[in-house]
Structures are given as structure tokens and as C-alpha cells.
matplotlib code that plots the C-alpha trace (Angstrom):
import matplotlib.pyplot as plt

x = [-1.6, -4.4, -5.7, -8.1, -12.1, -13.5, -16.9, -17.8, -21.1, -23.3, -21.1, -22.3, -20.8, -20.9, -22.6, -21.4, -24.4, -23.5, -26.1, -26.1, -26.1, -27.1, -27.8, -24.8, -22.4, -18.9, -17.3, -13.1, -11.7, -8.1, -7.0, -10.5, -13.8, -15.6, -19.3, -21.2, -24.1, -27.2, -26.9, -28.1, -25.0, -21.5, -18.5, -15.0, -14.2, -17.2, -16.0, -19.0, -18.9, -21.7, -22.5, -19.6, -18.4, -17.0, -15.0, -12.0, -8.8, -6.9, -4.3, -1.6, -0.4, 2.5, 4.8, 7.9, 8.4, 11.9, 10.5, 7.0, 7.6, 8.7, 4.4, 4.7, 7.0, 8.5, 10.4, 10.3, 10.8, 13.5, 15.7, 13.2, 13.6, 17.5, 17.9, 16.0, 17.3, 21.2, 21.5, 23.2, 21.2, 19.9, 18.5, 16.4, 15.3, 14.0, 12.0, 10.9, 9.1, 8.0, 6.3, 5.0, 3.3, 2.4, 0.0, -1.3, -2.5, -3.4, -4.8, -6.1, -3.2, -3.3, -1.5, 1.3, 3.1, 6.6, 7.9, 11.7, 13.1, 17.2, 19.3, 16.1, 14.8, 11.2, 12.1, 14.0, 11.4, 8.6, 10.9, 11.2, 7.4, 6.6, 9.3, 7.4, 10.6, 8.5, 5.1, 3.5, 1.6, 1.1, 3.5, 4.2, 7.6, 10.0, 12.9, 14.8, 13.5, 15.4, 16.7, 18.7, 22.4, 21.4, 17.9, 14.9, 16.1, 19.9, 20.2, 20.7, 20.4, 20.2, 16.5, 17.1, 19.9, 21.6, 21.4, 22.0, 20.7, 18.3, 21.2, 21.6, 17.8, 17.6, 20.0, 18.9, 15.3, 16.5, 18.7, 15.5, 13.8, 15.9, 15.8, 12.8, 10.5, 7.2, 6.9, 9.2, 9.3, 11.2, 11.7, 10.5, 10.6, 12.1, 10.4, 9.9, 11.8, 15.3, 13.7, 15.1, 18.8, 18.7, 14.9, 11.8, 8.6, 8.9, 12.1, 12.1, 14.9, 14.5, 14.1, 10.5, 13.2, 14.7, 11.5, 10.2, 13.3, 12.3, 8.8, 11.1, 12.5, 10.1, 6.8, 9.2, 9.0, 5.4, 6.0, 4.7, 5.8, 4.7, 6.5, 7.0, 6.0, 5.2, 4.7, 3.4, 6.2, 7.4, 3.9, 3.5, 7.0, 6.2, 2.8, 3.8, 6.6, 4.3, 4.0, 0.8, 0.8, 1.3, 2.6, 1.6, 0.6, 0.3, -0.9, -2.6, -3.9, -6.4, -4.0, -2.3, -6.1, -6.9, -3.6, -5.1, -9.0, -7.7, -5.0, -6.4, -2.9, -4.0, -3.3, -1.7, -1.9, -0.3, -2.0, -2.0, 1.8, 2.2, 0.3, 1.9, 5.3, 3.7, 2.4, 5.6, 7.4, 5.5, 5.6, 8.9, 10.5, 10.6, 7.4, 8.2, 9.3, 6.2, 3.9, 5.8, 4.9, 1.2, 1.6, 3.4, 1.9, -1.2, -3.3, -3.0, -3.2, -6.6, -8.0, -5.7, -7.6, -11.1, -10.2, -9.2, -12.4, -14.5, -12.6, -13.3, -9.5, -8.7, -7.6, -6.0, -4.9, -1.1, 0.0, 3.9, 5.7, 4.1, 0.3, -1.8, -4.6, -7.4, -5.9, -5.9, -9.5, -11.0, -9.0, -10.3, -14.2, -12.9, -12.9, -16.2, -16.1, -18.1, -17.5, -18.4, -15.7, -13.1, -13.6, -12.9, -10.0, -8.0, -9.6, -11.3, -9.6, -6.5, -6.7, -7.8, -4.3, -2.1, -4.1, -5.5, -9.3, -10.0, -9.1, -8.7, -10.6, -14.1, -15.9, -16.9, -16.9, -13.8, -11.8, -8.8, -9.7, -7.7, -11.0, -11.1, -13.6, -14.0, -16.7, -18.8, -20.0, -17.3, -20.3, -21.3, -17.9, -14.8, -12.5, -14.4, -12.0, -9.2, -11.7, -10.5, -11.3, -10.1, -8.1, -7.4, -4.7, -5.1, -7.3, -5.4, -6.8, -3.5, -2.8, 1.0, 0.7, 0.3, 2.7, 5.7, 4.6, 6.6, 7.6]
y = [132.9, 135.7, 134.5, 137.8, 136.8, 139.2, 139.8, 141.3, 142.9, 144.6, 142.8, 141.4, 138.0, 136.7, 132.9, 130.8, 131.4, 135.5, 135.6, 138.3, 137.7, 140.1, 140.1, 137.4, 137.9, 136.6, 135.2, 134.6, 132.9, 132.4, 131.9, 130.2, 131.5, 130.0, 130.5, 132.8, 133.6, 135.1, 138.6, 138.8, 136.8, 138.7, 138.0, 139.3, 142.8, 144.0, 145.6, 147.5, 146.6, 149.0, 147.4, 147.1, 143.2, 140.5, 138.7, 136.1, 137.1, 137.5, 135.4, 136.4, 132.7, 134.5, 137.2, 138.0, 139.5, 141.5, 143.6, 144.2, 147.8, 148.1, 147.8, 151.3, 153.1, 154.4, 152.9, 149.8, 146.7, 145.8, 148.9, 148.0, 144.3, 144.3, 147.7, 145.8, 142.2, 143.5, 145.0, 143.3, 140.6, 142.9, 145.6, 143.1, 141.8, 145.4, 145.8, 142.4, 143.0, 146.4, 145.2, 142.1, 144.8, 146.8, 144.5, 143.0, 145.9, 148.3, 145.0, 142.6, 140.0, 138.1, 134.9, 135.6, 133.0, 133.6, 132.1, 132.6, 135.5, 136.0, 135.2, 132.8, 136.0, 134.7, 131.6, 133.7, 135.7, 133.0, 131.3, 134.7, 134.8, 131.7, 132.3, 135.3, 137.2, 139.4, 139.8, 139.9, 137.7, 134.1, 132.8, 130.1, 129.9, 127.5, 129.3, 129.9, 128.9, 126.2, 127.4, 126.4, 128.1, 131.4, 130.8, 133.3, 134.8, 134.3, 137.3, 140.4, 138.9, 135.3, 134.5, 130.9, 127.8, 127.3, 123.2, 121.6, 117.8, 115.7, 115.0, 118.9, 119.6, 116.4, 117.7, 121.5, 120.4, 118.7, 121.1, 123.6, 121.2, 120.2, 124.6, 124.6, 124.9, 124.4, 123.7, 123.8, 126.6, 125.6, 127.3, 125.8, 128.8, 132.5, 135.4, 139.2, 140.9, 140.1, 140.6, 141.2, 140.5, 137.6, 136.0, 135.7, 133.6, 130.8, 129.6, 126.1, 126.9, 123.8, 120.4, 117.5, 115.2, 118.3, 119.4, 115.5, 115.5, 117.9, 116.2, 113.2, 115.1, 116.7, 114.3, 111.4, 114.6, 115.4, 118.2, 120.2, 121.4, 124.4, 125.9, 129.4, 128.4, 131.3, 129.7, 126.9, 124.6, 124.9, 124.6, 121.4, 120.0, 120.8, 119.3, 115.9, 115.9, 115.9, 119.8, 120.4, 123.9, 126.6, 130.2, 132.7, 130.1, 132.9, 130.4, 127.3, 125.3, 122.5, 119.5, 122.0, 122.4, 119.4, 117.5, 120.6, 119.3, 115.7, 116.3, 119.0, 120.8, 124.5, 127.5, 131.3, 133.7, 137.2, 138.8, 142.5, 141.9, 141.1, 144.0, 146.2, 145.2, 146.0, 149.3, 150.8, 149.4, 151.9, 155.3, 154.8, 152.2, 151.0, 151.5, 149.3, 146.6, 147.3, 146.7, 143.1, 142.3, 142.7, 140.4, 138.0, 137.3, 139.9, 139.6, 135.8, 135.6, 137.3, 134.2, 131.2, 132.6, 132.3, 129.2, 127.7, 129.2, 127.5, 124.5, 124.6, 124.6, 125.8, 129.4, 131.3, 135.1, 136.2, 139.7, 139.0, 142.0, 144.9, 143.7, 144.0, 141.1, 143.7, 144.5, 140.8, 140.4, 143.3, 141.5, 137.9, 140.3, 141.6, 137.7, 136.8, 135.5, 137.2, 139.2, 136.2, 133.9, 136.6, 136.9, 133.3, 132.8, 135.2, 133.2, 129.7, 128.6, 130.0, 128.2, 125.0, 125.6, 125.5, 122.8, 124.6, 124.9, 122.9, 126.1, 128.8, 131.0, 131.0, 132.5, 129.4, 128.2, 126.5, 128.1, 130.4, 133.8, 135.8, 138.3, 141.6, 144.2, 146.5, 149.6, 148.5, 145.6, 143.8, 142.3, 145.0, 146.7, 144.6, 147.9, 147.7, 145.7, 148.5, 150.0, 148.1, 148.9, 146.1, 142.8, 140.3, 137.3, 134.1, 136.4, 139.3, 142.6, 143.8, 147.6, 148.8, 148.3, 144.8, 144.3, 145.9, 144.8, 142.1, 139.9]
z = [217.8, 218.9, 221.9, 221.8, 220.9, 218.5, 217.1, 213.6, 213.4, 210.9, 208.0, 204.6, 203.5, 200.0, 199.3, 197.4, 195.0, 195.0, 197.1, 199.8, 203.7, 206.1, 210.0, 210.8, 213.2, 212.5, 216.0, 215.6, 218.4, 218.2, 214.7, 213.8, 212.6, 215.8, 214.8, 211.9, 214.4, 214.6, 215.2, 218.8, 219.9, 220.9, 222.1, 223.0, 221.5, 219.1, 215.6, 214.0, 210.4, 209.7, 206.7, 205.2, 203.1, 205.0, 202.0, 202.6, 203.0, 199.5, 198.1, 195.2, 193.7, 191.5, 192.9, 193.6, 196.8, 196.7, 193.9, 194.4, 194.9, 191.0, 190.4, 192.2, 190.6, 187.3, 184.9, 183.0, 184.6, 182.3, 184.8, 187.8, 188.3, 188.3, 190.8, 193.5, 192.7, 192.4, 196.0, 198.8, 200.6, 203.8, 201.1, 199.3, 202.8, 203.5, 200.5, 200.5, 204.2, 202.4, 200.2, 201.9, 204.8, 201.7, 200.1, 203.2, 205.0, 202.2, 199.5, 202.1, 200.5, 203.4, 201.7, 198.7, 196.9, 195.9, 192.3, 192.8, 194.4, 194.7, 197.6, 198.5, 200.5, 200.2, 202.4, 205.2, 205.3, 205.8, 208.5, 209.9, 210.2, 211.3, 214.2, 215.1, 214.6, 212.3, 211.2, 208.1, 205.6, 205.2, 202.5, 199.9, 198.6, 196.3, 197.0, 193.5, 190.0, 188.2, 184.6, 181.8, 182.1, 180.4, 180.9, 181.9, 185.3, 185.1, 182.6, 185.1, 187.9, 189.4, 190.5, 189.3, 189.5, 186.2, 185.3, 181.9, 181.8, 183.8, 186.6, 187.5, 187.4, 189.5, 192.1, 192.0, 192.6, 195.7, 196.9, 196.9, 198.8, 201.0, 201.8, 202.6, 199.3, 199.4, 195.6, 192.7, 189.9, 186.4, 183.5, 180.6, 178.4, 177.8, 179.1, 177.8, 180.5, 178.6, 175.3, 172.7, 173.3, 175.8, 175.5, 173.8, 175.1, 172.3, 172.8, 174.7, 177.0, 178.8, 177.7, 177.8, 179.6, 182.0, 182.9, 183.6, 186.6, 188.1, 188.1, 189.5, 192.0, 193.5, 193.6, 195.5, 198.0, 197.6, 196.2, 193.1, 190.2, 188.6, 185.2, 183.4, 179.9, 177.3, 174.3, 173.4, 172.4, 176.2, 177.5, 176.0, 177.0, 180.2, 180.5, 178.7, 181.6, 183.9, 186.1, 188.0, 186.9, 184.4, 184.9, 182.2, 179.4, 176.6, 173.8, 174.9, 172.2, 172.3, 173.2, 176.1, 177.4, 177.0, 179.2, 181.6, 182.0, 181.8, 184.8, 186.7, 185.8, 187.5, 184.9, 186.7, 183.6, 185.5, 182.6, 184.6, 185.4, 181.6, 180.4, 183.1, 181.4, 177.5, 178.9, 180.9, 177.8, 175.6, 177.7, 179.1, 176.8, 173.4, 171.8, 169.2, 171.7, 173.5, 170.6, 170.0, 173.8, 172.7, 169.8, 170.7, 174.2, 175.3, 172.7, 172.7, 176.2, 176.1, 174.3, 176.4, 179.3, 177.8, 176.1, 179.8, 181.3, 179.0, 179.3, 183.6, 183.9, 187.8, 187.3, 190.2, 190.4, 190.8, 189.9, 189.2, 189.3, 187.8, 188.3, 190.9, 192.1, 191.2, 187.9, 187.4, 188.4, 186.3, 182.9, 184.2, 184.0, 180.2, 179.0, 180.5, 184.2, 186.3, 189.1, 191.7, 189.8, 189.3, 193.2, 193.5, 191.7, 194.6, 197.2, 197.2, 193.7, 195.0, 198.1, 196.1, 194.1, 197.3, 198.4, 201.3, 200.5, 204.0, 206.1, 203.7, 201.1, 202.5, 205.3, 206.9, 210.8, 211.8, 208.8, 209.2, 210.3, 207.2, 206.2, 204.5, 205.0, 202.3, 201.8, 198.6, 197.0, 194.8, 193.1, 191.7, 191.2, 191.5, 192.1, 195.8, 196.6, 197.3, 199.7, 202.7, 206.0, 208.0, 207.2, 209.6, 209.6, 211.8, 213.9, 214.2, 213.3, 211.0, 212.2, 212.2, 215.7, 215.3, 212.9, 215.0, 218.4, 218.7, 221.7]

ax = plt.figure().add_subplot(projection="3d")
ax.plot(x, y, z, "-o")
ax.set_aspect("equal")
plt.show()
């Protein structure tokens, strides 16, 4: 825990109404935001703002950690995803802490959730952090995805336990608990990333009664379930067996939206990861495999989202592994929210999804001190947000120094 006090002058912090407020002081004592005072009052060590935005820190509901990097490079992610995911155990480790320091210093991701990653690196990793054997950022994880034997990711590489019948999802959904998930991921359709030969988002890969195990399984351990689902056979299945929440969800139809509203099921589209795989697909790819990613699950996603928005389903902002939480944000502004709720759906939606919206995703006294300042007004320009100066976790002003100056 920081034990340093630190005052933040000559910010600007967002309302809740979008309105704009000027001439506070933000006090953070220990991990807490101690006081928003007026701005004759400092403590501790002063950081000049000079007026740049005091937002809260960001939060990323869908990635996978171990190959993050792939959103940075060239190539498809049908060669990336397997060259990370493939390696021996320590590799993926590196480029898993990598990318974690990577998005929290240079995004102001100060909380990520992980949605399967192999070898369960995601969960070492957060023990690792929590142990203060490393540093890095805050993270959410369920270990490895359960799929149907031959399901989406078991094709190159084994992000998720194979399980065939209610027992085995039953037993796998334990077993991940019992290694320390915080929530369960399922599979409940194919993907694009093993298209054409291995997958395609309609197929129902696994079963209403499979999925309704895991359900089971994991709400006798207060636990969640949340469920790639594609199309929107596998959505439904999924939602009559009961998840709390959907990944992707390229083609929700009335009745899907409606189990949503009635349920409070939260939806995670990863449209800029999506899009990001269409795009790659085309320059470096298949063009005509490209062009069938944009049919089949772009385009319709374009019109689930706005569909769900109208609806006032809980939307949240994950990346997955090509996207990027701006990217996200800027196609969220393309279907009609506006900035302030784009803005919200990386920070207090997201924190109301992980079912931490008592301590973070606001800038409020007594909440956790994760805060970002960046140079511009995302108001007025969401792409403000990769202007950032400062971020700060549980207090800590996140340098390099920080992160390597370990006890």
C-alpha cells in the first residue's frame, strides 16, 4: 500500500452530468481518495495538474493478457495468437507482464480482466501481484475458458478445458474455481479466429444443458458466469441457462435483449478487437475471408450494440486481442452514445460489471485512488484519452521506477 500523501492541483474532473469541475484539489492518502477539496488546501507531495483531466482510472473487461502485444504488431491474429500462446510457460509469463505494464502506464488500464489465457498465466500473475512479488495492474481473472472438446480455443492452442456433458463442465467449473477464478468463462459458440477450417460464430458448440452446469457450478460458489456467444443460437442457449454475461454477442435479437433488460445479464461486444481481426484479415490475409468477418459478425454487431443501448442493457468496454479500449470507445460514439457514456462504459459501468462500483470507477472521496490524467478534454474528443500524463494505482504514481522498485 502507498503510505505517501499526495495532492493533485490545477486538475479538471468530469460530473456525472458531463459537467466540468474546476478549482478542486484531489487529496490521496494511502490507497484512498481522502478528500476532493477546495483548492486552498494541500497536503503531502503537490503534483501540478496545470489544467490537465482528472478521469478514473481505466478498466479493460475482455482481454487476454499473454497476447496483448499481437494488437501491436503485424500479421493476422490467426499467425499472432498461436506464436505467443505456443511458447513455453516462462515466455508467455514475460509477455504477459509486458503487456500488462504496457497498457497501464502508456493507456491508464489500471484494472484488466482476463477471459482465459493458457497455462492459467493470468492467475499467476495476479497472485504475483497481490504478493507484491511484482507490480503491475489490478486484475480480474477465470483462469481457462471451458469448451466443448474441439471447441473455440482448443484449435492451436489450449486457452480452454475440453468437457463433453453436464458432469465434465460441472467438474471443470470447479476445478477453475477451486484455482483461484474470480468468474467463469464458457464457450457457448465458435469464434472467427479458426475460421474457416475449425469454426464459425453460429455453430452452438456447447449445449442449453452444458452451459446451465456451469451456471450450477459456479453460483453455489458465488461466482459468475459470463459466455462467448457469436450468434445467436448460442446466445440464447446461453442466456435461458442462466450466464450473467455476454462476450461479443454479434446478433442479438429481441428475445436475447429482452432475457438481458429482464435479468440485468451485462453485454462485452470487443467490437475494435473484432474489427481489428476483419481488418488485419484483409491487408495481410484473406481478403475474401476478411469480407465474410464483416458479414457475418461486424456489420451485425454494429446494430446488437445499438439495439442493447437503446434497450439500457449494462455495456462495458474490453479490447480482446487486437482492439484497444479507445478503439472500442470511438465505435461505441459511431452507434450513438455519447462521449460521457462511452467514457463510462471503461469506468463506472465497468466497475458496476465486476461488481466493484463501491470503490472503483469514479472520482469520489473514499474511493480507490486508480486516476488518469490526460492533456485534453475526452468530452470533446475521446482520442484525449491516449494523451496521458500521469496514472496512478491504489495511490501510487505508476513510473518504471515504481513498477521495478520492489522490496
Amino acid at each position: 500500500m502507498n503510505c505517501e500523501k499526495i495532492t493533485i492541483k490545477n486538475s479538471i474532473l468530469i460530473g456525472d452530468d458531463s459537467n466540468l469541475i474546476k478549482g478542486k484539489h484531489v487529496i490521496i492518502s494511502g490507497d484512498k481518495i481522502e478528500k476532493i477539496a477546495d483548492g486552498k488546501r494541500e497536503e503531502g507531495r503537490i503534483i501540478d495538474a496545470d489544467g490537465a483531466f482528472l478521469i478514473p482510472g481505466l478498466m479493460n473487461l475482455h482481454v487476454h493478457i499473454n497476447r496483448r502485444n499481437v494488437s501491436r504488431g503485424t500479421g493476422t491474429f490467426r499467425m499472432g495468437a498461436p506464436a505467443i500462446e505456443l511458447l513455453p510457460d516462462g515466455e508467455r509469463m514475460l509477455y504477459a507482464v509486458r503487456n500488462a505494464w504496457y497498457e497501464l502506464i502508456n493507456q491508464g488500464i489500471t484494472t484488466m480482466r482476463d477471459l482465459c489465457s493458457v497455462g492459467r498465466t493470468a492467475n499467476h500473475l495476479k497472485e504475483a501481484i497481490n504478493n507484491g512479488i511484482i507490480r503491475g495492474p489490478r486484475l480480474i481473472v477465470c483462469g481457462m475458458g471451458i469448451a466443448a472438446t474441439g471447441g473455440h480455443e482448443t484449435h492451436r492452442y489450449k486457452g480452454a478445458v475440453e468437457v463433453d456433458g453436464p458432469d465434465e463442465v460441472m467438474k471443470a467449473t470447479r476445478n477453475e474455481i477451486r484455482l483461484g477464478a474470480d468468474f467463469i468463462k464458457v464457450m457457448s459458440s465458435g469464434g472467427i479466429g479458426g475460421m474457416p477450417e475449425r469454426e464459425h460464430p453460429n455453430w452452438a458448440e456447447l449445449s442449453e444443458e452444458e452451459i446451465a452446469a456451469a451456471v450450477f457450478a459456479a453460483h453455489t460458489h458465488k461466482k459468475e458466469v459470463t459466455v462467448h456467444a457469436m450468434g445467436i443460437e448460442p446466445v440464447l442457449a446461453a442466456l435461458h441457462a442462466g450466464v450473467d454475461g455476454i462476450e461479443h454477442g454479434t446478433m442479438l435479437n429481441e428475445e436475447a435483449l429482452d432475457i438481458m433488460k429482464r435479468r440485468d445479464v451485462y453485454y462485452v461486444p470487443t467490437a475494435s478487437g473484432i474489427t481489428a481481426v476483419a481488418n488485419k484479415e484483409a491487408t495481410q490475409g484473406s481478403a475474401e475471408l476478411a469480407a465474410t468477418i464483416r458479414e457475418l459478425v461486424v456489420n451485425p454487431q454494429r446494430e446488437s450494440i445499438k439495439k442493447a443501448k437503446a434497450r439500457g442493457i449494462l455495456i462495458g468496454a474490453g479490447s480482446d486481442t487486437l482492439g484497444s479500449v479507445l478503439n472500442e470507445l470511438l465505435i461505441f460514439e459511431e452507434c450513438g452514445f455519447t462521449r460521457k457514456e462511452c467514457l463510462d462504459t471503461a469506468t463506472c459501468n465497468a466497475a458496476k460489471i465486476l461488481h466493484l462500483e463501491d470503490k472503483l470507477g469514479y472520482v469520489r472521496e473514499g474511493y480507490i485512488a486508480d486516476l488518469v490524467l490526460v492533456d485534453g478534454n475526452p468530452l470533446e474528443d475521446l482520442r484525449n484519452l491516449s494523451n496521458v500524463r500521469k496514472v496512478f494505482k491504489g495511490g501510487n504514481e505508476v513510473t518504471l521506477e515504481w513498477l521495478t522498485n520492489l522490496q
